[in-house]
C-alpha positions in Angstrom: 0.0 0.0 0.0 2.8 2.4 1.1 4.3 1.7 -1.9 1.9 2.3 -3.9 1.0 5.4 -2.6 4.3 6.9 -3.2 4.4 5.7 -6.8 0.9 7.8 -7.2 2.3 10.6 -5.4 5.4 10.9 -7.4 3.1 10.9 -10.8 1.2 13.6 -9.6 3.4 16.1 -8.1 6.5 17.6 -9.5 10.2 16.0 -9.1 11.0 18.5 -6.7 8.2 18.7 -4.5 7.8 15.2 -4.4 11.7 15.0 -2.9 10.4 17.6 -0.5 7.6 15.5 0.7 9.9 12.2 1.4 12.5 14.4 2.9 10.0 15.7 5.4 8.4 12.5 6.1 11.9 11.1 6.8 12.6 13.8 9.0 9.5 13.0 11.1 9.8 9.1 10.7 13.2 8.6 11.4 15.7 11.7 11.9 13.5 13.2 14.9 12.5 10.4 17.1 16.2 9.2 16.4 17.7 12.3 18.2 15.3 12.3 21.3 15.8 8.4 21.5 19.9 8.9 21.3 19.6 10.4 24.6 18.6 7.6 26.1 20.7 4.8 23.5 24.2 4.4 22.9 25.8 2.3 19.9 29.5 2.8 19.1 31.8 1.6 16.7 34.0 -1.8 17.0 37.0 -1.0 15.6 38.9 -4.3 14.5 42.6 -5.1 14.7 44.5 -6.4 12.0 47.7 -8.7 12.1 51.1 -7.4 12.5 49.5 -3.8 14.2 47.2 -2.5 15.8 44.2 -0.2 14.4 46.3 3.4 15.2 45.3 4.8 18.3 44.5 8.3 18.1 42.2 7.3 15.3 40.6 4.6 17.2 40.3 6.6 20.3 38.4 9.2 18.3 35.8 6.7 16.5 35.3 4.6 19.5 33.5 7.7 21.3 31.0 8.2 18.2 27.4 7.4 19.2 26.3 6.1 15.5 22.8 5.9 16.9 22.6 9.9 16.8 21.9 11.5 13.3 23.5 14.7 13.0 23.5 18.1 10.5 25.1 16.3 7.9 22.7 13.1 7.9 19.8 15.8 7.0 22.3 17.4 4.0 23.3 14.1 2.8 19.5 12.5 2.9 18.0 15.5 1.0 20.2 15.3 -1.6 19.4 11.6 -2.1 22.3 10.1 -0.7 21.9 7.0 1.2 24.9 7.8 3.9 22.8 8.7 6.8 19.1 7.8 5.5 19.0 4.4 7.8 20.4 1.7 5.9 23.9 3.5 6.6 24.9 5.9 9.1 28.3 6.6 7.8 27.0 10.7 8.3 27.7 10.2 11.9 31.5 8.9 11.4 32.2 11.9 8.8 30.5 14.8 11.6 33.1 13.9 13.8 36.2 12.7 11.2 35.6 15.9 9.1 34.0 18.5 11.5 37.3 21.0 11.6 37.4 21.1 8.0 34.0 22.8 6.8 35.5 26.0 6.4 38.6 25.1 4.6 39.2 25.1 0.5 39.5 21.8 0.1 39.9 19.2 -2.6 37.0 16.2 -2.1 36.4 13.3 -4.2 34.1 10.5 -4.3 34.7 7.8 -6.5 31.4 6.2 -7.2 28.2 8.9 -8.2 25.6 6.4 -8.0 24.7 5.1 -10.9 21.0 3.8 -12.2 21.8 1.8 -14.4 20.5 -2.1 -13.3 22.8 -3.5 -15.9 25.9 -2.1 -13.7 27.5 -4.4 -11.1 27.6 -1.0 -9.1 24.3 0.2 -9.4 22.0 1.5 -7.0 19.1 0.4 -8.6 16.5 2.6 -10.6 15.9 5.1 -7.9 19.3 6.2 -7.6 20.2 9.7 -7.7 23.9 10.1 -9.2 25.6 12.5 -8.1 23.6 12.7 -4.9 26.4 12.7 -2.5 29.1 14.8 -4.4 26.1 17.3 -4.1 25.6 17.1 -0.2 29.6 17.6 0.1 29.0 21.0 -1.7 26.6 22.3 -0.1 28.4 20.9 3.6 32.2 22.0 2.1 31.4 25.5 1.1 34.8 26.7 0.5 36.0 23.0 -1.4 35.9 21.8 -5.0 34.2 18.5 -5.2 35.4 15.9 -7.6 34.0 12.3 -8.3 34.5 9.7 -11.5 31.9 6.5 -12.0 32.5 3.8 -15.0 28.9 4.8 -15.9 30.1 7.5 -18.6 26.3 8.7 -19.3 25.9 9.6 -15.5 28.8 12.3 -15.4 28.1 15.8 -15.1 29.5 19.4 -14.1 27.9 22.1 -12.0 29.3 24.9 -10.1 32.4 23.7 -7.7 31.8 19.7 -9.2 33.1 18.3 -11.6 33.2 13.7 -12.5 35.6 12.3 -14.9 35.1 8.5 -15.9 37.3 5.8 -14.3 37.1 1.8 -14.2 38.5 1.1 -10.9 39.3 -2.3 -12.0 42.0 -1.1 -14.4 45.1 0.3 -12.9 45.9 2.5 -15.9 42.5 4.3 -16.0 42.9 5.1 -11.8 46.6 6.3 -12.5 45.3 8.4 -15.3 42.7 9.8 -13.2 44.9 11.7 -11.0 46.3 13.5 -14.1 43.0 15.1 -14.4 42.3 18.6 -14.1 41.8 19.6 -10.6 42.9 16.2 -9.3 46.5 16.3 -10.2 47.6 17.5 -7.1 45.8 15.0 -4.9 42.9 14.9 -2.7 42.1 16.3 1.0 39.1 14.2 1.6 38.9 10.3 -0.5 35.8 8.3 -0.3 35.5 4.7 -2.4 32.1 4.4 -3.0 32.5 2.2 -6.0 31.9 -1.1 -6.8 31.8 -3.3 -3.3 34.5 -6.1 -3.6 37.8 -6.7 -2.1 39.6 -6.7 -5.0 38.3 -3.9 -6.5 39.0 -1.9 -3.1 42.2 -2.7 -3.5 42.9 -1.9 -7.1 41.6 1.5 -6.7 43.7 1.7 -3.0 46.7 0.9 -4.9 46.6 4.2 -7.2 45.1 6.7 -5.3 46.2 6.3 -1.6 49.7 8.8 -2.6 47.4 11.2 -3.9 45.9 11.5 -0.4 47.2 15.2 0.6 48.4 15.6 4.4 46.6 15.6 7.0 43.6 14.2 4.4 41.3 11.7 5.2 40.5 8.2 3.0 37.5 6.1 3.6 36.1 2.9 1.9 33.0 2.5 2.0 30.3 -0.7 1.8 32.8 -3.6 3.0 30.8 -6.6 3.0 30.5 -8.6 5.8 31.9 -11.8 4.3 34.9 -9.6 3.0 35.9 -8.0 6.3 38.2 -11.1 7.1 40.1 -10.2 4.4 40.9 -6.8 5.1 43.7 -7.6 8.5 46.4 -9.5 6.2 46.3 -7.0 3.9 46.5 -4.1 6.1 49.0 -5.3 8.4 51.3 -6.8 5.7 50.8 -4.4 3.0 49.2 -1.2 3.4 51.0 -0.5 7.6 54.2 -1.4 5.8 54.3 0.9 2.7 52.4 3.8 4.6 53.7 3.3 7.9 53.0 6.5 9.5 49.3 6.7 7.8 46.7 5.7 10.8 44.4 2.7 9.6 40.9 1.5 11.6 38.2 -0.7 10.3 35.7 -0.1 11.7 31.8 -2.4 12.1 29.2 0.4 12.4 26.3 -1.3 14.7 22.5 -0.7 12.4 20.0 -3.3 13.2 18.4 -2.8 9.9 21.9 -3.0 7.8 24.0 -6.2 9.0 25.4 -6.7 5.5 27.9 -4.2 4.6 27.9 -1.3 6.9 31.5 -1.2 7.6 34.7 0.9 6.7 38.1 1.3 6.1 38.9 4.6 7.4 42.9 5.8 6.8 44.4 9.3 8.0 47.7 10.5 6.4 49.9 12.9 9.1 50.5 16.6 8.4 
């Protein structure tokens, strides 16, 4: 029925008043009674070892205080855009408030690999609802001062507006991630670096493996998505590889606690020194 209604509603009124409608009705379904009842309730992050070190302490000091159960300023941005980073599902917005909260003001460089794309025939897609570019949005409008970047393999989903622009990359292929960073506006690296690309291991990796040294200092890199099932493939790698070539980068994985997302609402969160 709910459904239904919705479908009927968004036939009838236009795009934009329709997106106001669900963002309200999120507000008072979920955002509101979530920041009375985070008064009262308290879920944190686990943040996971890995072999050969230990996830860096300052870093895991400052996640393991996070109450993820809270939605926050940037949850609201993020959701009426049309991302899906603090609508429920994932609450990743109340990681970044606290990661990122004494850089608002600052001219940044942010990138987002990953714009979202619709297209069903896409290993990466978010389905036919998806908004791309929904996220590269909410980082303008919470990054005032920043030029926001992102790239997607989806070619027909890339777009430029004021202070964003997307190129195309397949993070698959080392070559197109390398030639990437010799793009306008990204060829002298990144301040903030989310992966929201396509969800595997080795895909992680590949695009890890060219973009990391672009991470400016004092920047922040985050993958996004890990899959359960792949999380116990993350400590080798970290504590054998990535500790060893980046050894004074910080590195946490991190389990975010969501009752109604126990699939893949975990990260790989990296900090480079100044």
């Amino acid at each position: 029925m709910k459904a239904a209604l919705r479908e009927l509603l968004r036939r009838k009124v236009s795009p934009q008043v329709f997106e106001a409608i669900r963002h309200f009705n999120w507000l008072c379904s979920f955002y509101l009674p979530r920041r009375v009842a985070a008064i009262f309730i308290r879920r944190t992050p686990k943040i996971y070892d890995f072999s050969g070190s230990h996830a860096s302490e300052p870093l895991a000091q400052q996640l393991r205080g996070i109450n993820v159960f809270g939605p926050t300023k940037m949850c609201r941005v993020m959701t009426r855009h049309g991302s899906d980073k603090g609508r429920g599902w994932h609450n990743y917005t109340t990681i970044y408030s606290v990661l990122l909260r004494n850089l608002n003001s600052q001219p940044l460089v942010i990138f987002e690999l990953g714009l979202g794309t619709n297209n069903p025939e896409l290993l990466s897609t978010m389905g036919v609802t998806g908004k791309p570019g929904a996220s590269l949005r909410g980082w303008r409008e919470l990054f005032p001062r920043s030029l926001v970047y992102g790239a997607d393999i989806d070619r027909s989903i890339l777009f430029e507006e004021e202070r964003i622009k997307t190129y195309y990359c397949d993070q698959l292929d080392g070559a197109a991630v390398r030639d990437l960073w010799t793009r306008p506006g990204l060829d002298g690296g990144a301040d903030i670096l989310v992966e929201d690309g396509l969800h595997t291991f080795e895909a992680n990796i590949s695009f890890l493996n060219g973009a990391l040294e672009r991470l400016r200092p004092g920047g922040i890199y985050v993958v996004e998505d890990i899959r359960g099932e792949t999380m116990k493939e993350w400590p080798n790698h970290l504590g054998s590889v990535l500790a060893k070539q980046f050894p004074k980068h910080e590195f946490a994985l991190v389990a975010l606690p969501n009752p109604l997302n126990e699939c893949d609402n975990n990260l790989l969160i990296i900090r480079r020194p100044r």
